[in-house]
Biopython code that builds the backbone (N, CA, C, O; Angstrom):
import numpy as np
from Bio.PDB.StructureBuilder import StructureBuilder

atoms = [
    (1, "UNK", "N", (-89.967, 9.690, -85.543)),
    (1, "UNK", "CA", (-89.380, 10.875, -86.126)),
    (1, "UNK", "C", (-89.646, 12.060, -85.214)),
    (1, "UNK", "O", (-90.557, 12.103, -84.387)),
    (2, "UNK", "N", (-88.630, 13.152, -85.482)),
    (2, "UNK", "CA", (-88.439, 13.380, -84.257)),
    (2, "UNK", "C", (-89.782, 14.695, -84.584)),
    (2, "UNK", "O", (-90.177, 14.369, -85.703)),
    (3, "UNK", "N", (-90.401, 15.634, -84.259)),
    (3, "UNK", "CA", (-91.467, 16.369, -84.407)),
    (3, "UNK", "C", (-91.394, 17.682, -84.360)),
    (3, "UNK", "O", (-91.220, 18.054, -83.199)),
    (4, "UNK", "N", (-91.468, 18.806, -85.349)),
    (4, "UNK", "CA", (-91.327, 20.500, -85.170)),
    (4, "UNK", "C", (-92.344, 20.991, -85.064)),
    (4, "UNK", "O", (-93.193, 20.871, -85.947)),
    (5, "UNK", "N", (-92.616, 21.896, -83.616)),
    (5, "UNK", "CA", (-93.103, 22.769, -83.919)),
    (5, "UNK", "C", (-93.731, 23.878, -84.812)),
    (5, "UNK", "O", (-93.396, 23.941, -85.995)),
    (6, "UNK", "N", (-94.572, 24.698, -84.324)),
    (6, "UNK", "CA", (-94.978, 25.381, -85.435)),
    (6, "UNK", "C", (-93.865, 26.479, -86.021)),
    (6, "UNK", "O", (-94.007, 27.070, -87.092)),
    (7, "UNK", "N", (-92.448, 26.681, -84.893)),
    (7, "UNK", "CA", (-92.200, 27.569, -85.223)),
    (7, "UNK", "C", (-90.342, 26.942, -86.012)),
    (7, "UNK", "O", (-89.339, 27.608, -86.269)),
    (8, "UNK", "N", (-90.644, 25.314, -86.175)),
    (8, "UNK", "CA", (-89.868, 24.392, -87.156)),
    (8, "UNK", "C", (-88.426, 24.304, -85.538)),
    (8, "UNK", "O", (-87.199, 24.263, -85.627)),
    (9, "UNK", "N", (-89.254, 24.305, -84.365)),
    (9, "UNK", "CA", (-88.214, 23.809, -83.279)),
    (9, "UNK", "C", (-88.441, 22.797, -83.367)),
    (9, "UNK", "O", (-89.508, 22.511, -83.911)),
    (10, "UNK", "N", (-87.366, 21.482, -82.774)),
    (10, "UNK", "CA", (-87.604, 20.197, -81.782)),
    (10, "UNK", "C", (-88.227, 20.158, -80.734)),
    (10, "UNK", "O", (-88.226, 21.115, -79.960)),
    (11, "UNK", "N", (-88.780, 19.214, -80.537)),
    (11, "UNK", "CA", (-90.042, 19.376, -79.863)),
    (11, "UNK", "C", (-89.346, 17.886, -78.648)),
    (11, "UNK", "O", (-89.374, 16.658, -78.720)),
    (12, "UNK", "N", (-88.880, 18.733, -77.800)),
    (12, "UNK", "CA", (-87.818, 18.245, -76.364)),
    (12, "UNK", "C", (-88.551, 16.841, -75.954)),
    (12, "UNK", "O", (-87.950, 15.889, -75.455)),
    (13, "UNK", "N", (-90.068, 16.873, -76.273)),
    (13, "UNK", "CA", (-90.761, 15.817, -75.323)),
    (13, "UNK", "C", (-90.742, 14.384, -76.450)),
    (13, "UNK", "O", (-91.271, 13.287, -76.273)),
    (14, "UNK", "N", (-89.844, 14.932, -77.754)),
    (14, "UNK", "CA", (-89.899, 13.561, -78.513)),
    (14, "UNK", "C", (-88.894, 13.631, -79.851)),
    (14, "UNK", "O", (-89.301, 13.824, -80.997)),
    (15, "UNK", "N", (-87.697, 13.463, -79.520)),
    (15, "UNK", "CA", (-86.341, 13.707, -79.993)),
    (15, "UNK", "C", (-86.588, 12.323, -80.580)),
    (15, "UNK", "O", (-87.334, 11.429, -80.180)),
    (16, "UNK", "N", (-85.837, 12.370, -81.545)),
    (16, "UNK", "CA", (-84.823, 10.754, -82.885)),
    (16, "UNK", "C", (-83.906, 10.879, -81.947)),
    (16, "UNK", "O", (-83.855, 11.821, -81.157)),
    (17, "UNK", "N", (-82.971, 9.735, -81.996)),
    (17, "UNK", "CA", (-81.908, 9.528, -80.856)),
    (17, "UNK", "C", (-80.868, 10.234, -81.693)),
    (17, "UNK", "O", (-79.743, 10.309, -81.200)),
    (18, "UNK", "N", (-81.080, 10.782, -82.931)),
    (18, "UNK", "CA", (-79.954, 11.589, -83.318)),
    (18, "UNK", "C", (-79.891, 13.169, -83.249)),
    (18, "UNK", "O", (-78.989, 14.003, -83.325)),
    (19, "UNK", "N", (-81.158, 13.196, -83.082)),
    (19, "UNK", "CA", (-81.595, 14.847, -82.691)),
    (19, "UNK", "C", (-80.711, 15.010, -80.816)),
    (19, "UNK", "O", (-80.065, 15.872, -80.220)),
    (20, "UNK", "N", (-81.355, 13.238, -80.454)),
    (20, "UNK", "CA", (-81.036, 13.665, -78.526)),
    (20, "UNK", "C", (-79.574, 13.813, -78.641)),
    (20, "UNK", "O", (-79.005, 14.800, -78.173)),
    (21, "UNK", "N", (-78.795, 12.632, -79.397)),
    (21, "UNK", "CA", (-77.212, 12.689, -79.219)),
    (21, "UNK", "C", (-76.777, 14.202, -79.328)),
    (21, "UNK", "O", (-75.972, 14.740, -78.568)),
    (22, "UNK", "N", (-77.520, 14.899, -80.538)),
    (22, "UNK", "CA", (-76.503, 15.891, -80.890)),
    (22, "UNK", "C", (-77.014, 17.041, -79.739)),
    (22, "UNK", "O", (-76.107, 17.817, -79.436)),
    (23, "UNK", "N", (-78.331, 17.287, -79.036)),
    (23, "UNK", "CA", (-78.375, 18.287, -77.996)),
    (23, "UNK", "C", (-77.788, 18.050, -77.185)),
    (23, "UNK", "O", (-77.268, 18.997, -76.595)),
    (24, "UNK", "N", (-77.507, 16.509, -76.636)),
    (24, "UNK", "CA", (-76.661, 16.591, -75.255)),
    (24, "UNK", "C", (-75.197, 16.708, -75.680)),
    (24, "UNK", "O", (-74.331, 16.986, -74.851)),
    (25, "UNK", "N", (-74.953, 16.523, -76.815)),
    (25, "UNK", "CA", (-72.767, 16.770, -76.757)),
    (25, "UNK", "C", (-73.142, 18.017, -77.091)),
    (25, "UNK", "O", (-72.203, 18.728, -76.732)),
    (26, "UNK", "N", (-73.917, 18.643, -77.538)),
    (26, "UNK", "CA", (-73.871, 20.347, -77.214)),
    (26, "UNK", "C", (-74.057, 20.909, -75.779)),
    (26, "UNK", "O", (-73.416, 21.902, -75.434)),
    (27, "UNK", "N", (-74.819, 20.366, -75.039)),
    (27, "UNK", "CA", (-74.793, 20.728, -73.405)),
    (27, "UNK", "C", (-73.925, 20.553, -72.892)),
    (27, "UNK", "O", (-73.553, 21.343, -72.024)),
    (28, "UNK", "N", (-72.956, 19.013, -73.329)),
    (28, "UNK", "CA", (-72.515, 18.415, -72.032)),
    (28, "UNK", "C", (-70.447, 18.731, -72.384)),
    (28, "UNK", "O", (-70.059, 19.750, -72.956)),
    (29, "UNK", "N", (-69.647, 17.817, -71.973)),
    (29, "UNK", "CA", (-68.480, 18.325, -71.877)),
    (29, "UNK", "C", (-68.118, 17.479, -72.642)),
    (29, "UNK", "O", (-66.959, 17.540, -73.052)),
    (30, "UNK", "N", (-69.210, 16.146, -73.196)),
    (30, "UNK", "CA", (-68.385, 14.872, -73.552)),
    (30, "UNK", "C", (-69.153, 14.925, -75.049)),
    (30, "UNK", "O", (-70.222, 15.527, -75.143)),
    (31, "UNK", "N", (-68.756, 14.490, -75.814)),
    (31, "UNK", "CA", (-69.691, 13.965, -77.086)),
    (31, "UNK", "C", (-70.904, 12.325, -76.525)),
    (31, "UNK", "O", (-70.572, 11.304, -75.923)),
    (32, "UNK", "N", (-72.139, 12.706, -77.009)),
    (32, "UNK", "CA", (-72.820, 11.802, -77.124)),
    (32, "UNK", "C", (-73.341, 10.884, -78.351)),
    (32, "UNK", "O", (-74.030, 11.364, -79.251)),
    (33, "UNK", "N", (-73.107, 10.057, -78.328)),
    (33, "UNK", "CA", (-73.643, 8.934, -79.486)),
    (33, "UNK", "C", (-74.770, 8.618, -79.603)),
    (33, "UNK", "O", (-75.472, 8.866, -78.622)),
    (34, "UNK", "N", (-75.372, 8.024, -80.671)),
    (34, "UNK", "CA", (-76.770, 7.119, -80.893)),
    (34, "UNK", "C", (-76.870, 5.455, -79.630)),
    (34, "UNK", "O", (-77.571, 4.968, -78.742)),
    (35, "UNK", "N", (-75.451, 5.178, -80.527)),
    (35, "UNK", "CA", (-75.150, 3.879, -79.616)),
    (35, "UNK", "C", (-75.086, 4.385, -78.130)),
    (35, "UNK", "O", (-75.812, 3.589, -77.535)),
    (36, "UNK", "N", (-74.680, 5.140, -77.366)),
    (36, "UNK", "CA", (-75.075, 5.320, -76.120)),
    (36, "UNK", "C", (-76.026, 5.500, -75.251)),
    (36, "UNK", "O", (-76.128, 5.400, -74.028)),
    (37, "UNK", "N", (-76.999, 5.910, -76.499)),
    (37, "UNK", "CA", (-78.191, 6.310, -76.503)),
    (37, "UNK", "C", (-78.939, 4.689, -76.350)),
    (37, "UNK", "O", (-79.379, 4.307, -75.266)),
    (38, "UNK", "N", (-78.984, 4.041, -77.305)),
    (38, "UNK", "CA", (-79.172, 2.518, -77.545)),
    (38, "UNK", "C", (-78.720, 1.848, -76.303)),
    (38, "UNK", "O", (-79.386, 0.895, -75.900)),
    (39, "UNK", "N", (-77.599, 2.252, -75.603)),
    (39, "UNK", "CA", (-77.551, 1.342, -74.586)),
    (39, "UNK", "C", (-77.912, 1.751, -73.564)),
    (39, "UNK", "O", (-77.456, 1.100, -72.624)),
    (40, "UNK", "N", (-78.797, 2.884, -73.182)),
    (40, "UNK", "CA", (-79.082, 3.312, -72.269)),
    (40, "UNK", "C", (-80.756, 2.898, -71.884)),
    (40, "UNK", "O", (-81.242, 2.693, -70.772)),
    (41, "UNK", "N", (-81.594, 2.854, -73.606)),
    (41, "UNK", "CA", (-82.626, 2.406, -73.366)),
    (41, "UNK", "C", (-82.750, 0.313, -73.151)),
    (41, "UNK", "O", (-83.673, -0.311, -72.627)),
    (42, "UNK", "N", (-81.507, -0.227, -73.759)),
    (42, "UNK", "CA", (-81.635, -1.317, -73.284)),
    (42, "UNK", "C", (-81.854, -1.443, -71.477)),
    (42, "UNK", "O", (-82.724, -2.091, -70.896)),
    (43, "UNK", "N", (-80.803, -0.631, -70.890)),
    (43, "UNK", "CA", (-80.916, -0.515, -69.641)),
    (43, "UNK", "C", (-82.152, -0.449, -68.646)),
    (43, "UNK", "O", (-82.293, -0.926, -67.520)),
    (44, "UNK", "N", (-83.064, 0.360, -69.505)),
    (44, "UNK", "CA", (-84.202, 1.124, -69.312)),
    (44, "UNK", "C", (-85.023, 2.469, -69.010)),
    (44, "UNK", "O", (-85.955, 2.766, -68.262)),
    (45, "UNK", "N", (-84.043, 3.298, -70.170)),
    (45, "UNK", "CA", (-84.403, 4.703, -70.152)),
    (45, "UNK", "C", (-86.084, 4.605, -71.239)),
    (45, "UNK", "O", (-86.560, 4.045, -72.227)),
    (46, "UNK", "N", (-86.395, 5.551, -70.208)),
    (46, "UNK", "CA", (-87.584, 5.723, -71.363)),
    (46, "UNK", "C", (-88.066, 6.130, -72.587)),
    (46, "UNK", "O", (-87.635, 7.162, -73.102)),
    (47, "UNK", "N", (-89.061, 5.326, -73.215)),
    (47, "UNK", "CA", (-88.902, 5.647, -74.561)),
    (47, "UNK", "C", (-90.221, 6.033, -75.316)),
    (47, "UNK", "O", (-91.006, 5.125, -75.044)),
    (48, "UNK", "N", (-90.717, 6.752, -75.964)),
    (48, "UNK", "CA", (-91.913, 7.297, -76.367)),
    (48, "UNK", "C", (-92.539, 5.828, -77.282)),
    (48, "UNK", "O", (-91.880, 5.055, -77.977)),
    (49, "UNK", "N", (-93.859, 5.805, -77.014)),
    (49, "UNK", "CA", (-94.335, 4.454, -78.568)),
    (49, "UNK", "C", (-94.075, 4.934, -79.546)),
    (49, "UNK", "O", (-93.874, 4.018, -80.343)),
    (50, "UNK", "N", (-93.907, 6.158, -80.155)),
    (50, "UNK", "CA", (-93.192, 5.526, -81.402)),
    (50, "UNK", "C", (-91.801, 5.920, -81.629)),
    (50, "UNK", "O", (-91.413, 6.568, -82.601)),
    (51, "UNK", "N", (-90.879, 5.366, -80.404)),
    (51, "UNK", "CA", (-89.260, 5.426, -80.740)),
    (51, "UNK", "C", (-88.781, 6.529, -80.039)),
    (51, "UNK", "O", (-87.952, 6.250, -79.173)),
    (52, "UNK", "N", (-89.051, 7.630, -80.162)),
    (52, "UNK", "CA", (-89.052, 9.190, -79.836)),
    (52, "UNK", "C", (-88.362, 8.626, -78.297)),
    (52, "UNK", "O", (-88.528, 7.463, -77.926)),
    (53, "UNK", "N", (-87.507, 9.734, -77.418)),
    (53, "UNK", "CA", (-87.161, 10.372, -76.283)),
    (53, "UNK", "C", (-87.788, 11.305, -76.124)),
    (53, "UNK", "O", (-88.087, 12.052, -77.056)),
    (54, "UNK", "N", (-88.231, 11.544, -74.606)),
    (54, "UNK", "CA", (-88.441, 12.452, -73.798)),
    (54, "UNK", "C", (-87.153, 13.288, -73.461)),
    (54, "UNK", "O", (-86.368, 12.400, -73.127)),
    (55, "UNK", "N", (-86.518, 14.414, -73.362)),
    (55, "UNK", "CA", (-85.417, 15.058, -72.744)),
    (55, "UNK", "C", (-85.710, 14.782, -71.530)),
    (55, "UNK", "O", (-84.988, 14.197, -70.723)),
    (56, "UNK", "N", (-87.310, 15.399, -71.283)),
    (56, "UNK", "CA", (-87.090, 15.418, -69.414)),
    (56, "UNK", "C", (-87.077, 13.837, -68.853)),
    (56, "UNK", "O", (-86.381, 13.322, -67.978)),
    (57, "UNK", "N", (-88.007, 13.338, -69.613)),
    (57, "UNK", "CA", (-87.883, 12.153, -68.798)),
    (57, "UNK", "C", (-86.396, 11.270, -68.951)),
    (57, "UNK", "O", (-86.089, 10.517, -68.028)),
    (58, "UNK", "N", (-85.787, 11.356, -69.762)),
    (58, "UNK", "CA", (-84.884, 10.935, -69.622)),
    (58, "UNK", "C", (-83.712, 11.615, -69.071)),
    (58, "UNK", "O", (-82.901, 10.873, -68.517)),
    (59, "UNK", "N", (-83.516, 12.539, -69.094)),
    (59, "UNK", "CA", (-82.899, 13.432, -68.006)),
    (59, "UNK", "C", (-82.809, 12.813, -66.379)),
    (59, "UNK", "O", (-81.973, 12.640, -65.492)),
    (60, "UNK", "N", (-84.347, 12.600, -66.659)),
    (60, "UNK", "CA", (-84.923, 12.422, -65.034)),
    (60, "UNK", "C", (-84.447, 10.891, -64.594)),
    (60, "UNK", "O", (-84.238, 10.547, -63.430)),
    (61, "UNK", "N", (-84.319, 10.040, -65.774)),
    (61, "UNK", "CA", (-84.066, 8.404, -65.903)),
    (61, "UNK", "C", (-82.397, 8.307, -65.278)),
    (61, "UNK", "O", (-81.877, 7.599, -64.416)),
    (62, "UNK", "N", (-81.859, 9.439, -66.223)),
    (62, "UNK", "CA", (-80.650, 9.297, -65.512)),
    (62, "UNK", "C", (-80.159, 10.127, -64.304)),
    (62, "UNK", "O", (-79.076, 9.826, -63.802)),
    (63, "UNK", "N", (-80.888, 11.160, -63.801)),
    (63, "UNK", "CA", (-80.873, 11.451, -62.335)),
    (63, "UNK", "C", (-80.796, 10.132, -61.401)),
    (63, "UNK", "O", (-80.031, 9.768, -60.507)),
    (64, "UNK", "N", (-81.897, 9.608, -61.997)),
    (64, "UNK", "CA", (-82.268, 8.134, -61.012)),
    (64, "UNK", "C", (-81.046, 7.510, -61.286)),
    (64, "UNK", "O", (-80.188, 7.878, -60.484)),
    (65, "UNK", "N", (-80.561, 6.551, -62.273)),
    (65, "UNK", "CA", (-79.660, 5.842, -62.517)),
    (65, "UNK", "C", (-78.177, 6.477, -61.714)),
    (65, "UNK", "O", (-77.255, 5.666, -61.635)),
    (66, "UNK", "N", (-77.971, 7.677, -61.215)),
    (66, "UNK", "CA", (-77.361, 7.983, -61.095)),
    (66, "UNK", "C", (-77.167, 8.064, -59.478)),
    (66, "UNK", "O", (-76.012, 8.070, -59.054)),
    (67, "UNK", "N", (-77.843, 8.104, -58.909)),
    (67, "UNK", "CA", (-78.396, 8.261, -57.724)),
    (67, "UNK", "C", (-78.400, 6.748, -57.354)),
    (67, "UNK", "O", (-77.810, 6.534, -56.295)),
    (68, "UNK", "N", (-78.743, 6.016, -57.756)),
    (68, "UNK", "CA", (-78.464, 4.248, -57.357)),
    (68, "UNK", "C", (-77.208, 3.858, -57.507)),
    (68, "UNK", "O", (-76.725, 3.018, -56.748)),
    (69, "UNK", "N", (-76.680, 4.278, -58.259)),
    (69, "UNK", "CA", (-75.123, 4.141, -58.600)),
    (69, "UNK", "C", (-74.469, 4.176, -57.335)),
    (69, "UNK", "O", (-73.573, 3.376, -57.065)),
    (70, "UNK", "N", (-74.804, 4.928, -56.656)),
    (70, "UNK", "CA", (-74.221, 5.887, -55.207)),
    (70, "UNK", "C", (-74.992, 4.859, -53.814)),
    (70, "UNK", "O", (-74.657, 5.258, -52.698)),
    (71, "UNK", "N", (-75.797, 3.825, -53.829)),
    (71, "UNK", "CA", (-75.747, 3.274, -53.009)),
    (71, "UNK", "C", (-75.240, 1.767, -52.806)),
    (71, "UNK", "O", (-75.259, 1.255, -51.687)),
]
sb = StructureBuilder()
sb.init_structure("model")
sb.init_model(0)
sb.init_chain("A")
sb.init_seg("    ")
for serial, (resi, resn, name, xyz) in enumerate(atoms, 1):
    if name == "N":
        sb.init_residue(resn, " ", resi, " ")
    sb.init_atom(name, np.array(xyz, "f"), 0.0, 1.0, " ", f" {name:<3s}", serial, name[0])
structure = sb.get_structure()
């Protein structure tokens, strides 16, 4: 579950994959899903022990993924 702050924010270093879906289709140009989300950690995005996302690290997961793509 995903964790608030004291001041009742999300707490970036450990998002529900429904908290992450809905910040990144607010950042990004595309809508993001749970299931995309799901298939990204099958892949091997990282994942907190209990379920939770990292933003940065997964941010950073798909820098990488993205960057291999390209060789």
């Amino acid at each position: 579950m995903s964790e608030h702050n004291a001041e009742g924010r999300l707490d970036p270093q450990g998002l529900r994959l429904a908290d992450l879906a809905r910040v990144l289709s607010a950042m990004g140009p595309r809508p993001v899903t749970v299931a995309m989300l799901e298939a990204d950690i099958v892949a091997g995005a990282p994942v907190n022990p209990d379920g939770t996302v990292s933003l940065v690290q997964y941010a950073a997961w798909l820098v990488r993924e993205m960057t291999h793509r390209g060789d």
